[in-house]
C-alpha positions as CSV (number, residue, x, y, z in Angstrom):
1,X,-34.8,-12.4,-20.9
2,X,-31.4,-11.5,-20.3
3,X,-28.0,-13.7,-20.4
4,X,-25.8,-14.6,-17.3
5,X,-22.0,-16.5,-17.4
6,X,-21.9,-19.8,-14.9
7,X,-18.6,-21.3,-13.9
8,X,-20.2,-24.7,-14.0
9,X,-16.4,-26.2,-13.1
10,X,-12.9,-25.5,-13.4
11,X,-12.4,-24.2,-16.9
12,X,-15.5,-24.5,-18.0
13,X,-18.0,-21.4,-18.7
14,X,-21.8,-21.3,-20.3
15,X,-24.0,-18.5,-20.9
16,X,-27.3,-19.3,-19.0
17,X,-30.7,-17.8,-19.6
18,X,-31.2,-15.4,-16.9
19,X,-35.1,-14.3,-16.1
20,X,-36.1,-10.4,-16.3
21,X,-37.7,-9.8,-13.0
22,X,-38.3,-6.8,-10.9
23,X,-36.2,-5.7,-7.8
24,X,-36.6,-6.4,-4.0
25,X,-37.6,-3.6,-1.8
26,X,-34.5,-1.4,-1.3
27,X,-32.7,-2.7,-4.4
28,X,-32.2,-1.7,-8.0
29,X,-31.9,-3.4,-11.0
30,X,-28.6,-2.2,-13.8
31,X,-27.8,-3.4,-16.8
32,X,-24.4,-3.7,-16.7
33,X,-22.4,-1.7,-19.3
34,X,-18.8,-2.9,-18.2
35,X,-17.4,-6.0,-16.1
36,X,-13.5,-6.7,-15.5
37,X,-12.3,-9.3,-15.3
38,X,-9.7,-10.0,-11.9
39,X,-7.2,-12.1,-10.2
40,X,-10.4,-13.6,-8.0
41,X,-12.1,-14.5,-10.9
42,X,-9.5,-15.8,-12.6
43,X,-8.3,-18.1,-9.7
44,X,-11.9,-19.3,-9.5
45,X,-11.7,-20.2,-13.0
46,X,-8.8,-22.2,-12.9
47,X,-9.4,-24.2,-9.6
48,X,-12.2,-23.2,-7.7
49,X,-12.9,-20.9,-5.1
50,X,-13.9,-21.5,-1.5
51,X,-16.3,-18.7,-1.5
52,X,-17.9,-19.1,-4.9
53,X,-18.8,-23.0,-4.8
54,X,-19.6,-24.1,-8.6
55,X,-21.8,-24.2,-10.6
56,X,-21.6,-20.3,-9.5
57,X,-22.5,-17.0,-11.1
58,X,-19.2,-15.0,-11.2
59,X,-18.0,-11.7,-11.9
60,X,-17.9,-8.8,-9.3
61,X,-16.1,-5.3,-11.0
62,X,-19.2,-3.3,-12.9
63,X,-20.6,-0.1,-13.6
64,X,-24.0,-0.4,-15.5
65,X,-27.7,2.1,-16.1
66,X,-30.8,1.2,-13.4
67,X,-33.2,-0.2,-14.9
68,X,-36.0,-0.8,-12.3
69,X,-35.7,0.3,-8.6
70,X,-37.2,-1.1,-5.9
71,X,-39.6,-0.2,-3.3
72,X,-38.4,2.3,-0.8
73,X,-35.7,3.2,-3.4
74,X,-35.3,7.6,-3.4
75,X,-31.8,8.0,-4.0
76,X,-31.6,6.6,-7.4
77,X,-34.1,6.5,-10.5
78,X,-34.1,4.6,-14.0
79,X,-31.7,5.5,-16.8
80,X,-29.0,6.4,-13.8
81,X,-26.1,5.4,-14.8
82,X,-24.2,3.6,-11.7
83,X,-20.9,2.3,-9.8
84,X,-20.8,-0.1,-6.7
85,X,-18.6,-2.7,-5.3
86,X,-20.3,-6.5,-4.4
87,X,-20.5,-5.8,-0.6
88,X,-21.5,-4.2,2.2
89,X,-21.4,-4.3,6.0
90,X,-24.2,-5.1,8.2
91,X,-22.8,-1.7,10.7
92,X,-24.0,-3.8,13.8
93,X,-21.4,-6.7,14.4
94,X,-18.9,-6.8,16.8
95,X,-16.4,-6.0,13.8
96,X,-18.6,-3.2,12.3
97,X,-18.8,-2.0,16.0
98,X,-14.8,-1.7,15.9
99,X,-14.4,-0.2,12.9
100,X,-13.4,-3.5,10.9
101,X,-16.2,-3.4,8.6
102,X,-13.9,-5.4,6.3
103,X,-13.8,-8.3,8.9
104,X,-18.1,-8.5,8.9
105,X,-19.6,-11.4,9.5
106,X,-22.0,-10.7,6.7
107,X,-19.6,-9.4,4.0
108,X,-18.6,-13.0,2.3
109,X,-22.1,-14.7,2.9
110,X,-24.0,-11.9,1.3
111,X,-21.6,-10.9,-1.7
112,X,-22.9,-10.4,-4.7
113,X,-21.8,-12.1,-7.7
114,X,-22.3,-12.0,-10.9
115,X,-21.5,-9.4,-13.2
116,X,-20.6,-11.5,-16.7
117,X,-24.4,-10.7,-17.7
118,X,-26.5,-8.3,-18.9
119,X,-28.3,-7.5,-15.6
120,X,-28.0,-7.6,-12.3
121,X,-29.8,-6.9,-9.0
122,X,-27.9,-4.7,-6.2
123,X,-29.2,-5.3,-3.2
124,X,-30.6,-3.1,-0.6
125,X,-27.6,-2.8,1.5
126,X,-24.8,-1.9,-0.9
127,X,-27.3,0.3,-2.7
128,X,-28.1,1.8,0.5
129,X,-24.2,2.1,1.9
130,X,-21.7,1.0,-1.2
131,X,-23.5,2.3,-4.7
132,X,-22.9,5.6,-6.1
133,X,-24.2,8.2,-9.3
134,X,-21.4,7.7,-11.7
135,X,-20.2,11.3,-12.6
136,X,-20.4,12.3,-16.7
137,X,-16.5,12.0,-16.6
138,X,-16.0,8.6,-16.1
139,X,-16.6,5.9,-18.4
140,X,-18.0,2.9,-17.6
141,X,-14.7,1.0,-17.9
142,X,-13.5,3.3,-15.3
143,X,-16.5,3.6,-13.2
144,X,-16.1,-0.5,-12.9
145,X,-12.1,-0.4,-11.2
146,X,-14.4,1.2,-8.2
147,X,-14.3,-2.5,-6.6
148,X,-10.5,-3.2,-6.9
149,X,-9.0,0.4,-6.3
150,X,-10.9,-0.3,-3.0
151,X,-8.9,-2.9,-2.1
152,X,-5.7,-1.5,-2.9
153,X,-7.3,1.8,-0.8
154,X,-7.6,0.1,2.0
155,X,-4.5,-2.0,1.6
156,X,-2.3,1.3,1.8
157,X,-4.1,2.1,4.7
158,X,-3.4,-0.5,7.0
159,X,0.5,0.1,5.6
160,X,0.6,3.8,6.4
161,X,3.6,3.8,3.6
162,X,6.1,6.4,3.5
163,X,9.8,6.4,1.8
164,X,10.4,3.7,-0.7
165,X,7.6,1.1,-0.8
166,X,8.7,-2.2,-2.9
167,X,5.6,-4.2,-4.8
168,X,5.9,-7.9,-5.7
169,X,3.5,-8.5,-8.7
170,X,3.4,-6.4,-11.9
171,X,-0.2,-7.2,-12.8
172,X,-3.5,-5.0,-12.0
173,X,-3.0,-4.7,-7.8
174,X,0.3,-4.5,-8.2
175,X,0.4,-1.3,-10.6
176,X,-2.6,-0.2,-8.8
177,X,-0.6,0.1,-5.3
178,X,2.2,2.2,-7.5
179,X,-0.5,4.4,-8.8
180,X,-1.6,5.2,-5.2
181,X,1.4,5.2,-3.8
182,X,3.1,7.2,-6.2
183,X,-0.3,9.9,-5.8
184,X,0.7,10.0,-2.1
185,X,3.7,10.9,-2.4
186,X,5.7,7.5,-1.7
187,X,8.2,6.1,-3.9
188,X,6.6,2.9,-5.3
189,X,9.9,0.1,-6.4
190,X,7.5,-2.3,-8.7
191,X,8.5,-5.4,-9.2
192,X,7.7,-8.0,-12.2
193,X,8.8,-10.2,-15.0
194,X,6.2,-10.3,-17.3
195,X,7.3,-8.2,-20.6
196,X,3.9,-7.0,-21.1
197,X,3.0,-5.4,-17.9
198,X,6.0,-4.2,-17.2
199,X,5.9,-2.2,-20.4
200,X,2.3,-0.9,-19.0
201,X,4.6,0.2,-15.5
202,X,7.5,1.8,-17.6
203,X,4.1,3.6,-19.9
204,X,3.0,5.0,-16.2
205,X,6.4,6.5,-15.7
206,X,7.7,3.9,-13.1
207,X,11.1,2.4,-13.3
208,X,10.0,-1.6,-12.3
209,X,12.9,-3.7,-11.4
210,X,12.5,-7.1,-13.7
211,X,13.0,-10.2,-11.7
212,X,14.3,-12.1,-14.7
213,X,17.2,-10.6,-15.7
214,X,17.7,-8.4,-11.3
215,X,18.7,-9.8,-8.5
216,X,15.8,-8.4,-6.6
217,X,16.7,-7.4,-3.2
218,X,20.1,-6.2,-4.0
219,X,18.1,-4.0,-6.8
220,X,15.8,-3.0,-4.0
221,X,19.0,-1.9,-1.9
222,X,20.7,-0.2,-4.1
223,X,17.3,2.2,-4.3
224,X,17.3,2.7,-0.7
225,X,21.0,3.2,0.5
226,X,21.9,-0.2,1.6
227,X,19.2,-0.6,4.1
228,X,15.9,-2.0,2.0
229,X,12.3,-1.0,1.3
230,X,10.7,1.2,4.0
231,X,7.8,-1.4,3.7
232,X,7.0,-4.0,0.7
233,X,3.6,-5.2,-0.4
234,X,3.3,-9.1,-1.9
235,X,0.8,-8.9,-4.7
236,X,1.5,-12.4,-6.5
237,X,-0.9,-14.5,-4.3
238,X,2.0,-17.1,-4.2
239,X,3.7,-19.2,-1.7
240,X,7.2,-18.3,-3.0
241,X,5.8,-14.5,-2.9
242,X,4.9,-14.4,0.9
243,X,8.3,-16.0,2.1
244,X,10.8,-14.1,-0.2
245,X,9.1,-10.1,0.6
246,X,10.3,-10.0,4.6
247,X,14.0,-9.7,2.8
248,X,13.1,-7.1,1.0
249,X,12.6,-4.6,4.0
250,X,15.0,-2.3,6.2
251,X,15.0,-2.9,9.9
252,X,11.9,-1.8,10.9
253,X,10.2,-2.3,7.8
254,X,6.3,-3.7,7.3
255,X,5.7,-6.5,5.2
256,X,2.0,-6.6,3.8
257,X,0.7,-9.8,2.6
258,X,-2.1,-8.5,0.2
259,X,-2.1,-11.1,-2.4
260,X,-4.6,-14.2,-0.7
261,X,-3.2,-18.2,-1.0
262,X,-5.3,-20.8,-1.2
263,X,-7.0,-22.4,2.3
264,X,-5.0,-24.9,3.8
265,X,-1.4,-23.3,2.2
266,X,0.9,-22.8,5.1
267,X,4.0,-20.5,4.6
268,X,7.5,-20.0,6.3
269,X,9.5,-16.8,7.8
270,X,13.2,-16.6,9.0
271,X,12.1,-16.1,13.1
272,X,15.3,-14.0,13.6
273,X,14.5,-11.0,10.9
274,X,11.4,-10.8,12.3
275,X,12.2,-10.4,15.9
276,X,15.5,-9.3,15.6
277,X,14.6,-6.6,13.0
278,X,11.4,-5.4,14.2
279,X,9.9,-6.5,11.1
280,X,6.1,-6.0,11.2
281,X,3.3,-8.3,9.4
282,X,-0.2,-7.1,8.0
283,X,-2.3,-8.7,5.7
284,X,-5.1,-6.6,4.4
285,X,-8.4,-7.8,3.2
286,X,-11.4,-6.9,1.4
287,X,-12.4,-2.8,2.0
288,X,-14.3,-0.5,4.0
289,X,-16.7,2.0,3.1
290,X,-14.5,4.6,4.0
291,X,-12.1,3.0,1.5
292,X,-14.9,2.4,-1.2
293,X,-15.9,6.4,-0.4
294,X,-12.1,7.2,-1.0
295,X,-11.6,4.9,-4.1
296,X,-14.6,6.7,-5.7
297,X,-13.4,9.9,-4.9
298,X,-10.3,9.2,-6.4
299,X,-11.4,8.1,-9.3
300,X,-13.9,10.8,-9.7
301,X,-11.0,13.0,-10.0
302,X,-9.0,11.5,-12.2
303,X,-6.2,11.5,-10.0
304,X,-4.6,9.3,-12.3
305,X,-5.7,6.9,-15.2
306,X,-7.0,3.5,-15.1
307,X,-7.6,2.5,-18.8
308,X,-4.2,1.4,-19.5
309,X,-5.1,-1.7,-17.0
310,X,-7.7,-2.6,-19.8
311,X,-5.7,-4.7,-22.5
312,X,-8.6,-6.5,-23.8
313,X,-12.5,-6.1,-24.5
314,X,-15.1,-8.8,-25.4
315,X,-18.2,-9.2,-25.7
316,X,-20.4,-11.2,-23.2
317,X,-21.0,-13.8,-26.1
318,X,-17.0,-14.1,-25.7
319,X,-16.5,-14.6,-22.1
320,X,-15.1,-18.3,-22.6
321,X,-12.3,-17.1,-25.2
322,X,-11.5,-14.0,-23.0
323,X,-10.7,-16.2,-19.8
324,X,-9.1,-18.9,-22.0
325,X,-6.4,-16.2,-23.3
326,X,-6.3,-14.7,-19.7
327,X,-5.7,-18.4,-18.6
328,X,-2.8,-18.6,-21.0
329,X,-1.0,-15.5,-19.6
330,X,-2.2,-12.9,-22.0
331,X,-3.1,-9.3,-21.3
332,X,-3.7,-8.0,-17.9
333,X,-7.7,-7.0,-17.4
334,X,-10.2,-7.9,-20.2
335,X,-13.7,-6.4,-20.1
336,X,-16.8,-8.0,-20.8
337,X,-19.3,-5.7,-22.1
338,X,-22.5,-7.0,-22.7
């Protein structure tokens, strides 16, 4: 009998018995060795979220050992140690068809949730398209940042960055876009005010601009020769955040709108810098296994590291102080290990 975290409501967390039980054909059973904690999670926890209706298993960054394997399962055996994100495509949708696997109408429906436990089941299609070995080098705190480097993979992307990039948000995704950015070759401008994490920036070799004490696009302008940020990537998730970014950009900049709102929020651009400046829009979502393939190649070779991203670890018996303190602005990523 193993142990699983519910979100039974907004702020609210118990550790459930969870049944031992063997795997579905084509999937495997791991006992999960490292879960992070995220901004997802951490939204959910606070108000809800509208793909995780409570009460709802929760929890979706993890590395972990197989313990079982399905039927039909060659690939992998028991005692393997592992790293996966919570999704895959379907590959026959109109979107999969076009190369927006991202965009598949089976990616949210069929996520997998709930790492904050000692096991879980992966299910034939991410085992079969999204799962991989998890090399001797890594740990399994690293192996588990497979899900939200990703993201940030496929966020750059969609940019195609070049020049001098500005970031709004100073937490995880935000330092994660430098540390890809900077690996490319573009000159990341990370924005932030929170003391903590911009330490974590300035410990990464990055010169952030703090927002309580800058005036934020001039400090942006006087790093690009008058004319603003080549492109600039919102990573706050905020209102405020999505409007303020388009003036951070040169003529013929691209704004990226990473950082989701909640449904129903509604948000407001000046018409005239858009048009008049050629200032483009994207708003990246979710992955593709091309970007899961990259952001496990990536961390396979240690391009750069991770672990400073960690500032706390708990134990699963601990999950409800470790989102409380998260909740209360402290640290950046926690890890449950169970």
């Amino acid at each position: 009998m193993g142990r699983v975290a519910v979100l039974v409501e907004s702020r609210k967390i118990e550790l459930q018995e969870d049944a031992e039980r063997e795997p579905s054909a084509g999937a495997i059973r791991v006992r999960i060795r490292a879960a992070l904690t995220d901004g997802t999670d951490l939204k959910a926890y606070r108000r809800g979220h509208p793909q995780m209706p409570m009460p709802t298993r929760f929890g979706h960054e993890f590395s972990g050992d197989v313990v079982a394997v399905g039927e039909g399962v060659h690939v992998f055996s028991r005692g393997d140690a592992v790293m996966c994100v919570h999704t895959a495509p379907c590959g026959v949708c109109y979107w999969c068809r076009k190369t927006q696997e991202e965009l598949c109408e089976r990616v949210m429906p069929t996520m997998l949730l709930g790492a904050y436990a000692d096991f879980i089941e992966v299910p034939r299609a991410i085992v079969e398209r999204n799962c991989f070995a998890m090399p001797e080098q890594l740990s399994y705190q690293e192996a588990a940042f497979l899900e939200p480097l990703s993201c940030v993979v496929h966020s750059t992307e969609m940019l195609e960055p070049h020049g001098t990039v500005a970031i709004i948000g100073d937490g995880s995704f935000g330092i994660l876009h430098a540390l890809v950015l900077k690996d490319a070759g573009v000159e990341p401008a990370l924005i932030g005010r929170r003391p903590e994490r911009l330490a974590i920036a300035r410990g990464y070799g990055f010169d952030p601009i703090d927002a309580r004490s800058e005036d934020v696009v001039a400090a942006v302008r006087q790093r690009t020769e008058g004319r603003g940020a080549d492109a600039a990537i919102e990573c706050t998730g905020t209102q405020a955040g999505w409007e303020e970014t388009p003036a951070l950009v040169r003529r013929g900049g691209t704004v990226s709108l990473f950082g989701g709102l909640p449904p129903g929020s509604s948000v407001t651009f000046p018409a005239e810098r858009l048009h008049y400046d050629e200032v483009r829009v994207v708003s990246p979502f979710h992955f593709t296994p091309r970007a899961v393939r990259a952001a496990y190649e990536t961390l396979c070779a240690r391009r750069f590291d991770v672990l400073p991203l960690v500032t706390h670890t708990f134990a699963l018996n601990d999950i409800v102080e470790a989102f409380t303190r998260l909740d209360e602005g402290e640290g950046m990523k926690a890890c449950i290990e169970p």
